[in-house]
C-alpha positions as semicolon CSV with decimal commas, in nm:
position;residue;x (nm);y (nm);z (nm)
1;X;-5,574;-3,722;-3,170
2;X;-5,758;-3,425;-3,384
3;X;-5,653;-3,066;-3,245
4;X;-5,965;-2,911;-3,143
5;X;-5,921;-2,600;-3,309
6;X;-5,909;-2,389;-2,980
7;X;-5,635;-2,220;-2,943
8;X;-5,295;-2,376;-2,773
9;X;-5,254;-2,400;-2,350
10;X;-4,952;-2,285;-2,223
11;X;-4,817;-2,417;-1,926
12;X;-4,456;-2,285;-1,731
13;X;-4,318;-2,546;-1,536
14;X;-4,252;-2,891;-1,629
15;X;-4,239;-3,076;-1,272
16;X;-4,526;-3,276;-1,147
17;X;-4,747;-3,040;-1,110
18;X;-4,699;-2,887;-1,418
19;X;-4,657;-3,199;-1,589
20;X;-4,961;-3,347;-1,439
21;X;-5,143;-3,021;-1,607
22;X;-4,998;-3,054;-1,935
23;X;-5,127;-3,419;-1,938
24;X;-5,467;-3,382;-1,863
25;X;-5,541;-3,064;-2,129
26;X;-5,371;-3,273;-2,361
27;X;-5,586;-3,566;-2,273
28;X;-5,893;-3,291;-2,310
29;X;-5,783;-3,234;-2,664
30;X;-5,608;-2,917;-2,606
31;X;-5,267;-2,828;-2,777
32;X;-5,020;-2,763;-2,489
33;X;-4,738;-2,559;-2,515
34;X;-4,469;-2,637;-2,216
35;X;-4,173;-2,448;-2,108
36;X;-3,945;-2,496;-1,830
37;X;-3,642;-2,275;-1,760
38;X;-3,449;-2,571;-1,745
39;X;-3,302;-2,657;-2,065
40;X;-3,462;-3,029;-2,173
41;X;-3,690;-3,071;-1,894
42;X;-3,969;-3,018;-2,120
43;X;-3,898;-3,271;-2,368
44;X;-3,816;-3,530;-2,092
45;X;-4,120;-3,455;-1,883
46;X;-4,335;-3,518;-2,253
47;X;-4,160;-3,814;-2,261
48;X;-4,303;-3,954;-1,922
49;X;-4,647;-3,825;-2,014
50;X;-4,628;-4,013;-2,298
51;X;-4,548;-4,298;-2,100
52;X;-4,759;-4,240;-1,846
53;X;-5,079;-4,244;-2,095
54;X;-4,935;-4,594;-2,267
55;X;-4,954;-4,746;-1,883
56;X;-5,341;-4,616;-1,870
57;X;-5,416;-4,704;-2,207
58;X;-5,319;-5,050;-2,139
59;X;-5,485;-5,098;-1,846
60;X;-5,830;-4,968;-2,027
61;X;-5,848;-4,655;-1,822
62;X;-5,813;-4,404;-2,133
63;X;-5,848;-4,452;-2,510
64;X;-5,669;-4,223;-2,671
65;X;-5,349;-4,251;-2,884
66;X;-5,083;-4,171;-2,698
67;X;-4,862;-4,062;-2,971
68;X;-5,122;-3,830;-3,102
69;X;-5,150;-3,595;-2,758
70;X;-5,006;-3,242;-2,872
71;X;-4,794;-3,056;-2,651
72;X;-4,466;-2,959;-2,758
73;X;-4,157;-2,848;-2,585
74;X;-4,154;-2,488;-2,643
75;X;-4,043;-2,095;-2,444
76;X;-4,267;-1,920;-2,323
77;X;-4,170;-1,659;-2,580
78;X;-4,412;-1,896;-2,798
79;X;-4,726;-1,832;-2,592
80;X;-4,842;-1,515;-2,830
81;X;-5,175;-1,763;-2,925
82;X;-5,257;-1,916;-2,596
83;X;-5,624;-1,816;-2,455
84;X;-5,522;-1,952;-2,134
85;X;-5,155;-2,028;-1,978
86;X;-5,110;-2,182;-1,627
87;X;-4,784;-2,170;-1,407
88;X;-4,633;-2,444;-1,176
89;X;-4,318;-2,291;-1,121
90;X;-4,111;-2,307;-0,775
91;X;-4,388;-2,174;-0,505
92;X;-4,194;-1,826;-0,460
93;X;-4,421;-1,532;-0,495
94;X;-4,061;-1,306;-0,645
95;X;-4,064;-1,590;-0,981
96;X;-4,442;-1,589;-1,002
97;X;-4,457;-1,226;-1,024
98;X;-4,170;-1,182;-1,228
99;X;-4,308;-1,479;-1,458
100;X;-4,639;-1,293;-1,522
101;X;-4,510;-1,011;-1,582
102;X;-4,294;-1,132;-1,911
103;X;-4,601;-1,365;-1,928
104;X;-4,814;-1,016;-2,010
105;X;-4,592;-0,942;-2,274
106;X;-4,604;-1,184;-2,483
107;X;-4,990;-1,364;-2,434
108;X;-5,287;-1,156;-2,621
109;X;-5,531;-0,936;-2,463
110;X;-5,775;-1,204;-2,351
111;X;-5,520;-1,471;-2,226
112;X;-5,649;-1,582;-1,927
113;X;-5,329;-1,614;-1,632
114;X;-5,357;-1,877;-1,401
115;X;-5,156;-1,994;-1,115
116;X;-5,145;-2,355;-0,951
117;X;-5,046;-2,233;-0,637
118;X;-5,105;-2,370;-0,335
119;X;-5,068;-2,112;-0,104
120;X;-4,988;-1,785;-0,269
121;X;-5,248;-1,503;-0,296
122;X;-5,328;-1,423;-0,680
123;X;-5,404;-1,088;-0,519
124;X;-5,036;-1,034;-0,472
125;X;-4,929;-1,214;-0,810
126;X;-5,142;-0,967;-0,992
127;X;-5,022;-0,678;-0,839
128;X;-4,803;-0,475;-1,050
129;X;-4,988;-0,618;-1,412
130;X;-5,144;-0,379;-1,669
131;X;-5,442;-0,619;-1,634
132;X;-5,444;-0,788;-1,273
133;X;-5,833;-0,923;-1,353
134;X;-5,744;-1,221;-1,566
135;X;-5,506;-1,328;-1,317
136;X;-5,707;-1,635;-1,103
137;X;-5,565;-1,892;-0,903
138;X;-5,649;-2,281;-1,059
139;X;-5,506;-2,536;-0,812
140;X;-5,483;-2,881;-0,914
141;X;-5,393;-3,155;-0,629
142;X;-5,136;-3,411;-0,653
143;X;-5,102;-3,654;-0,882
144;X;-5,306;-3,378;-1,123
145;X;-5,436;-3,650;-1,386
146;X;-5,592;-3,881;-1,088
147;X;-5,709;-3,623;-0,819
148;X;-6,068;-3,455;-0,920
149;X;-6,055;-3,179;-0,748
150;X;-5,939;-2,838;-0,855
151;X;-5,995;-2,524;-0,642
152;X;-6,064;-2,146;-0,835
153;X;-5,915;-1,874;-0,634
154;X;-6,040;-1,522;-0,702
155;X;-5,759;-1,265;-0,596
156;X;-5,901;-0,939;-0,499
157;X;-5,866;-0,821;-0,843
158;X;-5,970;-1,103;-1,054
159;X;-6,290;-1,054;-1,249
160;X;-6,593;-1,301;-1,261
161;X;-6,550;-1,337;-1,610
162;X;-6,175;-1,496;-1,553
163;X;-6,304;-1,718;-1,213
164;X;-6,563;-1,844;-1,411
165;X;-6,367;-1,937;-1,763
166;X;-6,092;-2,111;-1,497
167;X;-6,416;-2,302;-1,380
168;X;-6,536;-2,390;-1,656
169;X;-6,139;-2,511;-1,843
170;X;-6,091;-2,729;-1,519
171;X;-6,454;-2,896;-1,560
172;X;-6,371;-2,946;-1,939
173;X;-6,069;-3,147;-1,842
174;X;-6,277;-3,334;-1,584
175;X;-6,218;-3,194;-1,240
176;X;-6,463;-3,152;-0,985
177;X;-6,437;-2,730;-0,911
178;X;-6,476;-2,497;-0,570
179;X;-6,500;-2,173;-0,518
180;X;-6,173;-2,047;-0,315
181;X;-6,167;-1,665;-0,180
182;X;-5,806;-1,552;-0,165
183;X;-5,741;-1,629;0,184
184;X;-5,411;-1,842;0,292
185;X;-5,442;-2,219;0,222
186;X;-5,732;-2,124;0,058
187;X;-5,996;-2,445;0,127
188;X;-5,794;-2,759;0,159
189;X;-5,455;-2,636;0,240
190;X;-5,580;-2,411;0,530
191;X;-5,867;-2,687;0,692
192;X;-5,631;-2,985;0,657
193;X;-5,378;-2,867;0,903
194;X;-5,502;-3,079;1,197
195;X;-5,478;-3,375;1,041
196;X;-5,136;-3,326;1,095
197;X;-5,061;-3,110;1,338
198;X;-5,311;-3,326;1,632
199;X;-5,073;-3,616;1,520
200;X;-4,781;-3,427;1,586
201;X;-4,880;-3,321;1,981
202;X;-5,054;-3,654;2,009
203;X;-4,653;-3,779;1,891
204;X;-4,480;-3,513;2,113
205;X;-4,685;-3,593;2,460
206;X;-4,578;-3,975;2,410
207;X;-4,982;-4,054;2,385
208;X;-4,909;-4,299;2,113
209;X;-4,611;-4,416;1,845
210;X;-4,705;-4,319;1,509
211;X;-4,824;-4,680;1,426
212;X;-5,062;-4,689;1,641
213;X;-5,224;-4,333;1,575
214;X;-5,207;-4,383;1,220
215;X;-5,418;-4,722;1,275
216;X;-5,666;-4,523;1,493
217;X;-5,698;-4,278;1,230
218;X;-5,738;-4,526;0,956
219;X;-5,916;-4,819;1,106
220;X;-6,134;-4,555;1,351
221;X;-6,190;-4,262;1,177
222;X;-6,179;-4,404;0,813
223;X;-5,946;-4,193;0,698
224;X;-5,756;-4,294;0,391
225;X;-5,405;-4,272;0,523
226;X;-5,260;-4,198;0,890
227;X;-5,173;-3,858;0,912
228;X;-4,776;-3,979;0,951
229;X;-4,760;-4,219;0,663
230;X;-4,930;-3,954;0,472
231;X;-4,659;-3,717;0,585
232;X;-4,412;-3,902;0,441
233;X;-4,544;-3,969;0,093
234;X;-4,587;-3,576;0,065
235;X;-4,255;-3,551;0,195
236;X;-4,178;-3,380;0,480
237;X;-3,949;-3,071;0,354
238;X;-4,298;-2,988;0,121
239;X;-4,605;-3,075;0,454
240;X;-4,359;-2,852;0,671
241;X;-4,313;-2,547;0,417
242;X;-4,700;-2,554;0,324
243;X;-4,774;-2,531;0,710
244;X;-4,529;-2,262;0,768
245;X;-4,655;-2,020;0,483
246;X;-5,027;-2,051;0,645
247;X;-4,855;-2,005;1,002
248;X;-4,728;-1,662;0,863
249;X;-4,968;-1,558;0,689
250;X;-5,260;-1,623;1,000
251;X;-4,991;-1,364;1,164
252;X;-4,859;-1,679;1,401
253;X;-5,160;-1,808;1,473
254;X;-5,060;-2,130;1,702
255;X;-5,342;-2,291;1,565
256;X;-5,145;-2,317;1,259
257;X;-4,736;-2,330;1,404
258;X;-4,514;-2,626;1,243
259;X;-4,458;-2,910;1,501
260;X;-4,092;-2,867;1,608
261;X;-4,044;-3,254;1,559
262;X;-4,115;-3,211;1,163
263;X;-3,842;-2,902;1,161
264;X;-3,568;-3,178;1,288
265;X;-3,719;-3,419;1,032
266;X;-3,658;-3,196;0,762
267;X;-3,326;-3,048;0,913
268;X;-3,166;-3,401;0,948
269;X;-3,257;-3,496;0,584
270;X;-3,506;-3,731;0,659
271;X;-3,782;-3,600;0,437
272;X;-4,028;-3,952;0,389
273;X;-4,011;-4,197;0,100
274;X;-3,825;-3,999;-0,157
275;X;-3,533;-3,966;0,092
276;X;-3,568;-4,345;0,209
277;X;-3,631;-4,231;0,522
278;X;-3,881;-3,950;0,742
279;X;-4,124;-4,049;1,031
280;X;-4,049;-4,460;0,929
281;X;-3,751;-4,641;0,769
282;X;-3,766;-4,721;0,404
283;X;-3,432;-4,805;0,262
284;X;-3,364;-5,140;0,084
285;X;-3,749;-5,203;0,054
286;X;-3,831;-5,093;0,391
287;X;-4,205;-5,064;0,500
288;X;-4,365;-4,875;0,823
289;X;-4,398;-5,119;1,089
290;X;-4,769;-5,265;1,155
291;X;-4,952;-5,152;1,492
292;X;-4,971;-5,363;1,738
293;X;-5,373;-5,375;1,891
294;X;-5,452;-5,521;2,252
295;X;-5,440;-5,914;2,314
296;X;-5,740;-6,054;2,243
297;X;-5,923;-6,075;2,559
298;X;-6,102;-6,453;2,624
299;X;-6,464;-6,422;2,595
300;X;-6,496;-6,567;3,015
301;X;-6,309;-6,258;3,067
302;X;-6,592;-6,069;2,999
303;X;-6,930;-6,192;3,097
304;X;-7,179;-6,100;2,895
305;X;-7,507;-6,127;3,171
306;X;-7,299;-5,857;3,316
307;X;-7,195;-5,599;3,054
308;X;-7,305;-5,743;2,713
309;X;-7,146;-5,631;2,388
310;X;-7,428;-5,420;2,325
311;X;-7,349;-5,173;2,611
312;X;-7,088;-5,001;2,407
313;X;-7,134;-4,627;2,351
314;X;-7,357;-4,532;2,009
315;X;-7,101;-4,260;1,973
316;X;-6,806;-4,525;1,961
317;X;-6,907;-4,816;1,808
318;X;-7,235;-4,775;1,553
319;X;-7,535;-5,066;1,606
320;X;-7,385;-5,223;1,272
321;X;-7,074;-5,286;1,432
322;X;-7,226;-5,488;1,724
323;X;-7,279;-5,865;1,607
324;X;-7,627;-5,915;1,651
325;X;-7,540;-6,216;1,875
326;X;-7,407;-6,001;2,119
327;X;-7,772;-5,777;2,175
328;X;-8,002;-5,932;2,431
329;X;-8,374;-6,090;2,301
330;X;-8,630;-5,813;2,352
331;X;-8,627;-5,454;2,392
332;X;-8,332;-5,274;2,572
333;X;-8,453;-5,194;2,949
334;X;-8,219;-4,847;3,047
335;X;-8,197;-4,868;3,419
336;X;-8,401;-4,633;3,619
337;X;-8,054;-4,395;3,748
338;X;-7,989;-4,335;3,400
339;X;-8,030;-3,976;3,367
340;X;-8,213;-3,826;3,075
341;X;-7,974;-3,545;2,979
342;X;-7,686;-3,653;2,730
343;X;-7,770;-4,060;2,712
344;X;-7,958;-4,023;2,336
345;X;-7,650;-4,170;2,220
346;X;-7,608;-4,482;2,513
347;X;-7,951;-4,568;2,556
348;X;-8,015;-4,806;2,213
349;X;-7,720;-4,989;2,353
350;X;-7,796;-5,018;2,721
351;X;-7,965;-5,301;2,888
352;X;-7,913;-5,380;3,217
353;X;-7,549;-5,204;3,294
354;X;-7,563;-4,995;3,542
355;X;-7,524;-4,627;3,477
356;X;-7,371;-4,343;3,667
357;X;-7,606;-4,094;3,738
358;X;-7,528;-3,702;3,617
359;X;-7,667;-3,381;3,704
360;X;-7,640;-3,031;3,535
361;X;-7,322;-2,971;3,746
362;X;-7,129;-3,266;3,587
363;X;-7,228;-3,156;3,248
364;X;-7,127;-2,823;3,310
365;X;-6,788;-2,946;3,489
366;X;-6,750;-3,096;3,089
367;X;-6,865;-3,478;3,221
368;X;-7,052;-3,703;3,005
369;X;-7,432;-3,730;3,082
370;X;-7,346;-4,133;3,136
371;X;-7,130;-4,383;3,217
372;X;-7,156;-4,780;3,153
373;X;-7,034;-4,938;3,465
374;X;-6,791;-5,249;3,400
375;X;-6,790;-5,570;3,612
376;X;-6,527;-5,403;3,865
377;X;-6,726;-5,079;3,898
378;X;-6,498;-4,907;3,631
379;X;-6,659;-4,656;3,468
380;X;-6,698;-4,629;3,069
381;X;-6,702;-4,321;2,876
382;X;-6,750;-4,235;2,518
383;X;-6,492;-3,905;2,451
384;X;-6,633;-3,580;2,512
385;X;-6,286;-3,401;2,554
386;X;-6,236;-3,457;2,898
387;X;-5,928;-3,734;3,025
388;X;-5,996;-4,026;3,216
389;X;-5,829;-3,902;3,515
390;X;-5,997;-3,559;3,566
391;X;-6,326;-3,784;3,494
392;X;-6,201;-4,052;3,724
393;X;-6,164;-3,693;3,988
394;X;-6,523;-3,633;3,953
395;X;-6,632;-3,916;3,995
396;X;-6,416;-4,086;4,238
397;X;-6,444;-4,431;4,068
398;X;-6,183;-4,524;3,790
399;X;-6,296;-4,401;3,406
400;X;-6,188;-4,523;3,071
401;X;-6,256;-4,297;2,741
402;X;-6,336;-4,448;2,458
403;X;-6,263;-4,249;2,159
404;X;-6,523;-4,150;1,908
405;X;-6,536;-4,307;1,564
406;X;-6,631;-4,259;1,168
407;X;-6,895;-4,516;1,029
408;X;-6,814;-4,858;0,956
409;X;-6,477;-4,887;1,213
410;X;-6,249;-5,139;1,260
411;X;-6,044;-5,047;1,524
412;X;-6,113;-4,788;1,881
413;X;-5,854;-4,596;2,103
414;X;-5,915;-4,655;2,470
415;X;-5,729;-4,464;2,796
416;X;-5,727;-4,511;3,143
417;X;-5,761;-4,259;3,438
418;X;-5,423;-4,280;3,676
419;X;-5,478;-4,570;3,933
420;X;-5,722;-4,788;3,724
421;X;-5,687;-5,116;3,765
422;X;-5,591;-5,302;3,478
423;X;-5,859;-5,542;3,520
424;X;-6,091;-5,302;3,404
425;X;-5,877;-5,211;3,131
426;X;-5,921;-5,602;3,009
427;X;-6,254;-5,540;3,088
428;X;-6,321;-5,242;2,836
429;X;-6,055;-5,417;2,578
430;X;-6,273;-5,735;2,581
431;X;-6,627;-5,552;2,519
432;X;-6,509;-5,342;2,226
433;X;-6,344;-5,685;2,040
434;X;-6,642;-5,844;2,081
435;X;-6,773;-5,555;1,891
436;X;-6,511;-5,700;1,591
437;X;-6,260;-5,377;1,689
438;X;-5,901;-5,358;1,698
439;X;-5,836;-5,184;2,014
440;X;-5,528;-4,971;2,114
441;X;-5,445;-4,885;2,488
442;X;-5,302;-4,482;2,475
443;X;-5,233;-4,283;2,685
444;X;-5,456;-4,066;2,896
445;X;-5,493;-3,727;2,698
446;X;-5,778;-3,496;2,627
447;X;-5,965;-3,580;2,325
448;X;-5,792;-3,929;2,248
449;X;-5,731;-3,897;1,869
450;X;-5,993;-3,946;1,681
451;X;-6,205;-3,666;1,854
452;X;-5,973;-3,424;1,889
453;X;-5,918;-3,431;1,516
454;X;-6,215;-3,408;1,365
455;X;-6,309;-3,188;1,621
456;X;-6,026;-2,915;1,520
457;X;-6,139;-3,019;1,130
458;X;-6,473;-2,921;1,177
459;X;-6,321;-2,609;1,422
460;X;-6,144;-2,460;1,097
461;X;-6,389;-2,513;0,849
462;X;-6,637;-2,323;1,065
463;X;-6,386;-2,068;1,106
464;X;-6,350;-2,030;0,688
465;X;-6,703;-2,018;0,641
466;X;-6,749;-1,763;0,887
467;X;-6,442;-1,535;0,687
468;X;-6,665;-1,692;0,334
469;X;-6,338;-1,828;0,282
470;X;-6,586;-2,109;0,055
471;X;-6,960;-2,224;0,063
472;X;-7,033;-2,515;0,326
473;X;-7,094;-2,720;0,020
474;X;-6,769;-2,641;-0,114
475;X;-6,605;-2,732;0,200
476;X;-6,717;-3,029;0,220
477;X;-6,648;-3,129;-0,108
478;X;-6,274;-2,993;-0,100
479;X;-6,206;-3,190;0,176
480;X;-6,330;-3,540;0,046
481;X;-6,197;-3,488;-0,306
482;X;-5,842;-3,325;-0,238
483;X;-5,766;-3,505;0,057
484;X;-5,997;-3,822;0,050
485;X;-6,167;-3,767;0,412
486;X;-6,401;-3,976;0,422
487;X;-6,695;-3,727;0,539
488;X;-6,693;-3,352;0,481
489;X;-6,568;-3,194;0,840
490;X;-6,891;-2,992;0,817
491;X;-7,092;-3,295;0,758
492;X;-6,919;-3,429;1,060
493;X;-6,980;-3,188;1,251
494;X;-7,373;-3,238;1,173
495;X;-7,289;-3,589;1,256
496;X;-7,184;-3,539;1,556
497;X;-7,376;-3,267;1,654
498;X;-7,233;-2,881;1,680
499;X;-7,308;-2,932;2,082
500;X;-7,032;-3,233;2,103
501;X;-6,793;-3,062;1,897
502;X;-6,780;-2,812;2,091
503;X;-6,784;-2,958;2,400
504;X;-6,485;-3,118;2,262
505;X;-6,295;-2,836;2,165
506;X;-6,390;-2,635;2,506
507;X;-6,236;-2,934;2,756
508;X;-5,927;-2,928;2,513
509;X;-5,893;-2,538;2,541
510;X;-5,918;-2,581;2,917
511;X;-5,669;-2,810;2,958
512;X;-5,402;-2,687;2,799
513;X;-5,539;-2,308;2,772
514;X;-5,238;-2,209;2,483
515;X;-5,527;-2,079;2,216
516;X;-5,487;-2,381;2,004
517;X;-5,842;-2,539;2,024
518;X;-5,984;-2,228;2,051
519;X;-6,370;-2,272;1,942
520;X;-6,497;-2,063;1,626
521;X;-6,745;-1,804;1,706
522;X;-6,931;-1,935;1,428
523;X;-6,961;-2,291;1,606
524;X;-7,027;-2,131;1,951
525;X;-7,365;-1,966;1,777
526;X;-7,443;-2,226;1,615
527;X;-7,490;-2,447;1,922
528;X;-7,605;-2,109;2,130
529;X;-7,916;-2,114;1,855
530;X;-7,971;-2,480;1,862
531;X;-7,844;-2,484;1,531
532;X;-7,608;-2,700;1,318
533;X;-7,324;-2,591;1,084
534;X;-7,494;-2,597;0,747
């Protein structure tokens, strides 16, 4: 490989991270210089790049010469040519501070000083410097050569001119770029926290195992990877430390306050798959156990003159999921008690099921504008926060909640109100298999899963572009790219509609009335306007 003729990138730290960096500038065609305090790591951590490269190379995913990348093991003393030098060292804001300061030394004038932090303000790593505006934060994600995504941080000090060259480097070595003001967790770090911590209290109120919400996440709400297993590839000791530094700095916020069952994880040791062991077992080969759905319910069990596959809620199960054998010939005929507020998303599925009638008094009590009515008068609900049982209260019939769902599912969460027979359970099982889902029997809590966490998702990404944290664009993008979800929680939220979502977060905040689900004021206005968050 040619050297470009730029001059040489400097990067401190020779871990993944900074590894990972090292790799893809060199990839670029950038010289790298990389230092570690740790005498050899360095040269070893070359060594696997090198490596690393050979593996792509031969499976045709890069052609370059491995042999020919330049980065040499070096000090940081050697960095008096470097335009730009990034740290990964140990996320401790004492070291980075210290680091840039020797850092300031020995780089030229027009060095530009980047940090890979994930969670630490370059406003309070540039304090202290002779020249704080070329300090910017450049986040990569983990692994850095196959993740796109790279967030720009401008501290409080940092000048355009250095946000914009860090833009500009990252999209040279083929990373997708946001915009991050210097706020704690920045985009992805700060709007990701529900994903975990709604898994956590789902865990901790015995709604679920971990299987099972990880397959309701997955196979549901199309994310990626369940929130546990997901956990435990991070490792545990890292998710817990990441959530505790945005806890602190949100001044306690309990939005944001680490799950007390991680703490014991990472107390006892059991930190995921580097440690063999965190939320599942995997020593000598180990792998999580599989969730186990409802029995499949015989098709007599449910007959279809009287509640036909194509009475499932819009909002739970999307017309492409319903086999087209299951619709009735002709156009849908909605009953005549079906009431006209709330039933947009029911009424292309409804034709001939009864439906509870609703009034501005149940809707303002947090009840759904309609129920489907199952062969033993059960009631069925797609989730609008609310549980079964304080439905079930309203309504003085027995309610099951279906949980909402992304596009495309494969599995659904159901609960049942206290007292409901299980007949009607089979009932509600049977209709959503027929619909080709997977279906897991929770328990009865506000929100289900699925709901409740896109609901909080979309809750704190209102809430950072309200601060202009990021752009709504940005958002969105962050969150697909660094953490793979499969729709922007903005874009969600537009999905859904700013009116559900809130509805959502407003039955959750009443029920357990501890400021966690507290709505964004940003997300109240928005529905208070009739608008959407855009």
């Amino acid at each position: 490989m040619t050297d470009s003729g730029e001059p040489p990138v400097g990067v401190v730290g020779a871990g993944t991270m900074g590894a990972g960096i090292a790799q893809v500038a060199a990839v670029a065609g950038r010289r790298v210089l990389l230092a570690d305090a740790v005498d050899g790591a360095a040269a070893r951590a070359i060594d696997q790049i090198r490596d690393r490269v050979k593996a792509q190379v031969a499976k045709g995913r890069l052609d370059v010469d491995p042999d020919a990348l330049l980065i040499t093991a070096t000090s940081v003393d050697a960095f008096a040519d470097c335009d730009v030098v990034v740290e990964a060292i140990v996320e401790d804001l004492a070291a980075k501070r210290a680091l840039f300061g020797e850092l300031e030394r020995v780089v030229p004038p027009g060095c530009l000083l980047a940090s890979n932090s994930s969670s630490l303000s370059p406003t309070a790593m540039a304090a202290g410097l002779a020249r704080p505006e070329r300090l910017v934060g450049l986040h990569f994600f983990n692994p850095v050569p196959a993740m796109r995504l790279a967030e720009v941080i401008s501290g409080l000090a940092t000048s355009p001119e250095a946000a914009s060259r860090a833009a500009e480097l990252a999209g040279r070595w083929g990373k997708t770029v946001v915009r991050s003001a210097a706020m704690p967790g920045f985009i992805v770090n700060r709007i990701a926290r529900p994903f975990y911590a709604e898994a956590w209290r789902l865990l901790e109120e015995h709604a679920a195992v971990p299987e099972v919400i990880d397959a309701v996440l997955t196979g549901a709400g199309g994310f990626r990877m369940g929130p546990f297993a997901l956990m435990d590839l991070i490792g545990h000791d890292v998710n817990e430390a990441v959530t505790r530094s945005v806890w602190t700095a949100f001044s306690h916020d309990s939005r944001f306050a680490p799950p007390l069952a991680q703490r014991a994880l990472v107390e006892a040791g059991w930190l995921g798959r580097k440690a063999g062991r965190g939320v599942y077992a995997y020593a000598d080969g180990g792998t999580p156990p599989g969730p186990v759905p409802a029995s499949a319910v015989p098709p007599t069990a449910v007959p279809p003159t009287a509640v036909p596959a194509s009475a499932v809620p819009a909002s739970a199960v999307p017309a492409s999921a319903v086999p087209a054998s299951a619709v009735p010939a002709g156009p849908a005929a909605a009953p005549a008690e079906v009431t006209e507020h709330g039933t947009s998303a029911l009424r292309p599925f409804l034709s001939g099921a009864a439906v509870r009638p609703g009034n501005r008094d149940d809707t303002d009590a947090g009840l759904p504008g309609g129920f489907v009515e199952l062969p033993s008068g059960a009631l069925l609900s797609s989730c609008e926060g609310a549980t079964a049982t304080s439905l079930a209260a309203a309504t003085q019939r027995p309610v099951i909640v279906a949980d909402r769902t992304g596009n495309s599912p494969s599995a659904i969460a159901i609960a049942a109100s206290d007292g409901c027979p299980a007949a009607a359970v089979t009932e509600a099982t049977g209709l959503f298999q027929a619909a080709g889902l997977d279906v897991f029997v929770i328990g009865d809590v506000p929100g289900l899963i699925v709901a409740r966490t896109v609901a909080m998702l979309a809750n704190l990404a209102a809430d950072a572009l309200a601060a202009r944290v990021a752009s709504a664009g940005d958002i969105d993008t962050a969150m697909r790219l660094g953490v793979n979800y499969p729709v922007g929680p903005l874009a969600w939220s537009r999905q859904w509609g700013a009116r559900t979502v809130l509805t959502i977060l407003d039955s959750l905040e009443n029920w357990y009335r501890d400021g966690h689900y507290r709505a964004s004021p940003l997300l109240r206005r928005a529905v208070l306007s009739g608008r959407e968050l855009a």
